[in-house]
N, C-alpha and C positions, 0 to 999 in steps of 0.2 A: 361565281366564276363558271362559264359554260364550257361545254366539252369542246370547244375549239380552242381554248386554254391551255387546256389541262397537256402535260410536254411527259414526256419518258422520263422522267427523272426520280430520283428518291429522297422523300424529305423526313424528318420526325418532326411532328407537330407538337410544341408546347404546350398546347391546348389538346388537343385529343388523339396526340401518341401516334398517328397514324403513320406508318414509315413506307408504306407501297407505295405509293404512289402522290400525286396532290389533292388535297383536301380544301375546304370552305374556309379557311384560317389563312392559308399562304397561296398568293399568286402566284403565277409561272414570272411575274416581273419582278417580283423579292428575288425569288431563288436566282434570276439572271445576273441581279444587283450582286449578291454574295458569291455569283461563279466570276464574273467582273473583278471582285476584290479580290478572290483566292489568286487567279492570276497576274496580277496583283505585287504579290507577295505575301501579301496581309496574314497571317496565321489566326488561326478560330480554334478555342480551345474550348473545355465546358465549365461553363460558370460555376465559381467555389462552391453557389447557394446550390446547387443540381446533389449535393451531397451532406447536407449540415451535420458538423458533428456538433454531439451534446459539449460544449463547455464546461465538463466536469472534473474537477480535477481528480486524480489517481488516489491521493490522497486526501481524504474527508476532513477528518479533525485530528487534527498534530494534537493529540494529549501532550502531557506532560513529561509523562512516563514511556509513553508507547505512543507510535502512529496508528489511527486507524483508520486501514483500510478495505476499500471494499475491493474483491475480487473480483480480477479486469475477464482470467481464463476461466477456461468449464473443462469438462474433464475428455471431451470430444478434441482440445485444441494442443493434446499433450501425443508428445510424440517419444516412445522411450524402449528401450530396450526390453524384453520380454520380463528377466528379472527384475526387472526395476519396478512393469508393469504389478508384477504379480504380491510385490510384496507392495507395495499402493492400494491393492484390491484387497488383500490380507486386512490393512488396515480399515478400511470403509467396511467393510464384512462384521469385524470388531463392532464397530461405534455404530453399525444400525441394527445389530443383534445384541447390544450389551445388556436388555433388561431380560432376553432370554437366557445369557450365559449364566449371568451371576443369580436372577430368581427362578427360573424354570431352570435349570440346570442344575444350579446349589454353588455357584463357584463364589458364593460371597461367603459360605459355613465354611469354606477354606482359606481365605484373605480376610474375613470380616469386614469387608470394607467394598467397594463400588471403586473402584482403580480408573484412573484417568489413564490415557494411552499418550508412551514417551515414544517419538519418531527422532532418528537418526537420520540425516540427508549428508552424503558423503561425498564427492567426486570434483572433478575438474569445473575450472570454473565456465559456463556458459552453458554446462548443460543440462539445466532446468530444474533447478532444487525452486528457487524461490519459487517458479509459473507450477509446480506441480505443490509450494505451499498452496498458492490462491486457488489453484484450479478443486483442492480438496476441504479448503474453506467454502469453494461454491458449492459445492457436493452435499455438504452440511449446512447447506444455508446459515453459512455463521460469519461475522465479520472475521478481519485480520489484524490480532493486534502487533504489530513489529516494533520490537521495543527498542528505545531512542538510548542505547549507552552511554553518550555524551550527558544526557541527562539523570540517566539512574545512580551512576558512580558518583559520591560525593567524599570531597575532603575533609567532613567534619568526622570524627567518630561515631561511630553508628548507625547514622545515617544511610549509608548505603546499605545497611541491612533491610532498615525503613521502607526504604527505594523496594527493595527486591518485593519485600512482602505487600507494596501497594500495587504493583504491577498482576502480581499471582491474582489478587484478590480482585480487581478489575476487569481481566477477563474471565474470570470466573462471575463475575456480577453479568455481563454482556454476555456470557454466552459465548463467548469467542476463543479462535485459534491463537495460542501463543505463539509466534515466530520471534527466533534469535538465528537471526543472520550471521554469519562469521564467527562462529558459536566459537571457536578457539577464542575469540579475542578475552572470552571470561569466562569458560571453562576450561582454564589451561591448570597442567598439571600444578598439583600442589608439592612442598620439599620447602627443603633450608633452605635454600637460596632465595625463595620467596615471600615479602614482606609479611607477619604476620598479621595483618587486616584482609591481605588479598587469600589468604588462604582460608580466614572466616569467613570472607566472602563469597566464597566457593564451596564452602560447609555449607550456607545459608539457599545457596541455588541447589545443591543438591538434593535438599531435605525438602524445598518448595516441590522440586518436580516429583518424588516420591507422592507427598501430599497433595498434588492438584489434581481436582478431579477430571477437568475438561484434556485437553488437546495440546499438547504442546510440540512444538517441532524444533529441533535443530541442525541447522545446515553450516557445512564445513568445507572448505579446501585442504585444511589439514588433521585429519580426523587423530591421526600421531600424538597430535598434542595435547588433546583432550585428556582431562583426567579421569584415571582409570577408574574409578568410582562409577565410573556414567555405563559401565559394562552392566550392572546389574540393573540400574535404573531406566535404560533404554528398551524399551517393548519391542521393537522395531528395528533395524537397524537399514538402509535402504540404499542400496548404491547406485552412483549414478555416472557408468562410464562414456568413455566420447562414443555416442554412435555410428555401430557399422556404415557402411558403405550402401546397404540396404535403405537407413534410414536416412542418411543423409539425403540421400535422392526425395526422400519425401520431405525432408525440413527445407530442399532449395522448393520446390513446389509449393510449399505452404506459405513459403518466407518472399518468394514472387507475385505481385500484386498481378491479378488477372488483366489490369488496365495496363501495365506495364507493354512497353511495345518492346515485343521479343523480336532478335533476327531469326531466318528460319536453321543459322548453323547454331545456335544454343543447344546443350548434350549436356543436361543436367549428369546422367550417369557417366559420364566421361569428370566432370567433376567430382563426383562423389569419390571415384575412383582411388583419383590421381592425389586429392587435399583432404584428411585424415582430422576436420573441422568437427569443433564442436557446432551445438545448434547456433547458441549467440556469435560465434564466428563465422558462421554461413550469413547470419543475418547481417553482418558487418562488409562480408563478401557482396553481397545484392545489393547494398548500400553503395559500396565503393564502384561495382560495375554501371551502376546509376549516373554517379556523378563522372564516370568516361565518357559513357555518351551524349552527357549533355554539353560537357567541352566541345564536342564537334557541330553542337545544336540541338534544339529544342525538336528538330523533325529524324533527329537519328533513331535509328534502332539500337537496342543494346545487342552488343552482338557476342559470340563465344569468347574473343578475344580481350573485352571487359572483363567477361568474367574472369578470365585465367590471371591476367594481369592483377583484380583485385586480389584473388585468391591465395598468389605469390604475395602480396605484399602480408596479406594477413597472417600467413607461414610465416611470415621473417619477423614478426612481434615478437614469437619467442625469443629468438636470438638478439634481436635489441636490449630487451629487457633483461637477458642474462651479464650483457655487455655493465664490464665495468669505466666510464667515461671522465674516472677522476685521473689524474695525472701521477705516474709513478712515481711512489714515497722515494725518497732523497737517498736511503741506503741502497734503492736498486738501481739508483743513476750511476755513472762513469762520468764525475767532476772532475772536471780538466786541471791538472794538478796535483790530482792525488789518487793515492795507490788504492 
């Protein structure tokens, strides 16, 4: 193509990236063909291949007993409250200093033993117990085992004690993070009212996490119901409340794709402000302001008014879900006919 070709215009060369100007690759008669179509109508997006992700899935190998998974976060991707931060660090301080504490130190001539470390994860839901488990499985270069209750709980006698001590002992072979999600679901308190299997069953987890040597974590919405036993057993305890206003503005920023076409009225901190969102609710917010603007087209910006609209909806889940939608018991009706 000689320089009487070559036109004022900007292109990116597939072949050799060049975006000033034209290059050996694309004529000034391509580019006129594709300003032809733009006008057109024709919409030009970038090819899905321009970005491949790996086809991997989240979760590796569904054991048995436990999922395991490898950790998607790193500990740069965690976005938390100062306490939150610092009892997280507390813990990693522990596990890469442990052969100084207990042999250079002497704190094994006082426990006799090499003590695995119990974490506590506490708070509402969305705001990042499970991403700050992986994000400290990545820390530790160790997988993530998330143990599968549907499958550890069994109706035979015994069994389920079985269960408990093959999962201990598994990731204690791998090397890996125990994680129990929704930890109330089975270490809830023990008493009378509760079957005498489910409470040996909660004997049997209490005495594992004593004796395990690695890494165990449990994370809760209702830490209340835990049984009280778990006070001594917990090394750690870690809360994890809805983030200020401060941080919220940084989890819309994280949680907005850079390729996302912003309008230029979007005021992240006017949201942070005003909607009192956990992280996974913000993430839910940029999701829902997403699909506003794509109702109006695929060439829209998303604009402030997205977001405020998702924002409100996402506020108003609480109250749905508090809502009760069965129909009033018969004693609080006024039946025509009777007193």
């Amino acid at each position: 193509m000689g320089k009487e070709d070559r036109d004022q215009w900007i292109v990116k060369c597939p072949k050799c990236g060049k975006i000033d100007g034209s290059c050996r690759h694309v004529s000034a008669a391509d580019v006129r063909r594709i300003l032809r179509l733009l006008k057109a109508g024709i919409e030009v997006f970038p090819a899905e291949d321009e970005e491949p992700e790996i086809p991997e899935p989240h979760i590796h190998e569904p054991a048995h007993l436990a999922h395991v998974v490898k950790p998607r976060f790193a500990w740069s991707d965690l976005v938390l409250a100062p306490g939150t931060q610092e009892a997280l660090e507390d813990a990693l301080t522990e596990l890469r200093h442990k052969t100084l504490m207990y042999k250079g130190w002497g704190l094994r001539k006082v426990v006799k033993k090499t003590k695995g470390l119990a974490l506590l994860f506490a708070g509402p839901p969305g705001t990042g117990k499970t991403m700050a488990a992986e994000a400290l499985a990545h820390e530790l270069d160790s997988p993530l085992h998330l143990v599968n209750y549907a499958q550890m709980e069994n109706l035979w006698v015994g069994e389920t004690e079985k269960n408990i001590e093959r999962v201990f002992a598994k990731a204690a072979e791998d090397g890996a993070v125990l994680f129990f999600d929704e930890a109330d679901a089975v270490f809830f308190r023990r008493g009378f009212m509760t079957a005498p299997w489910m409470n040996r069953d909660v004997n049997v987890l209490l005495s594992h996490i004593e004796a395990f040597p690695g890494v165990v974590i449990l994370a809760t919405n209702l830490a209340r119901t835990l049984d009280k036993a778990l006070d001594r057993r917990i090394d750690i305890a870690v809360e994890f409340p809805i983030p200020d206003a401060r941080l919220r503005v940084e989890l819309y920023r994280r949680c907005v794709p850079s390729r996302a076409p912003l309008a230029k009225d979007v005021d992240f901190k006017a949201l942070a402000q005003r909607y009192p969102l956990s992280g996974g609710s913000i993430l839910n917010v940029v999701r829902g302001a997403m699909r506003s603007a794509l109702k109006r087209g695929k060439r829209h910006r998303i604009t402030q008014a997205d977001f405020l609209h998702a924002a409100e909806r996402e506020s108003k889940k609480a109250t749905l879900l508090a809502q009760d939608h069965l129909q009033p018991s018969l004693h609080q009706e006024r039946i025509r006919g009777y007193a």
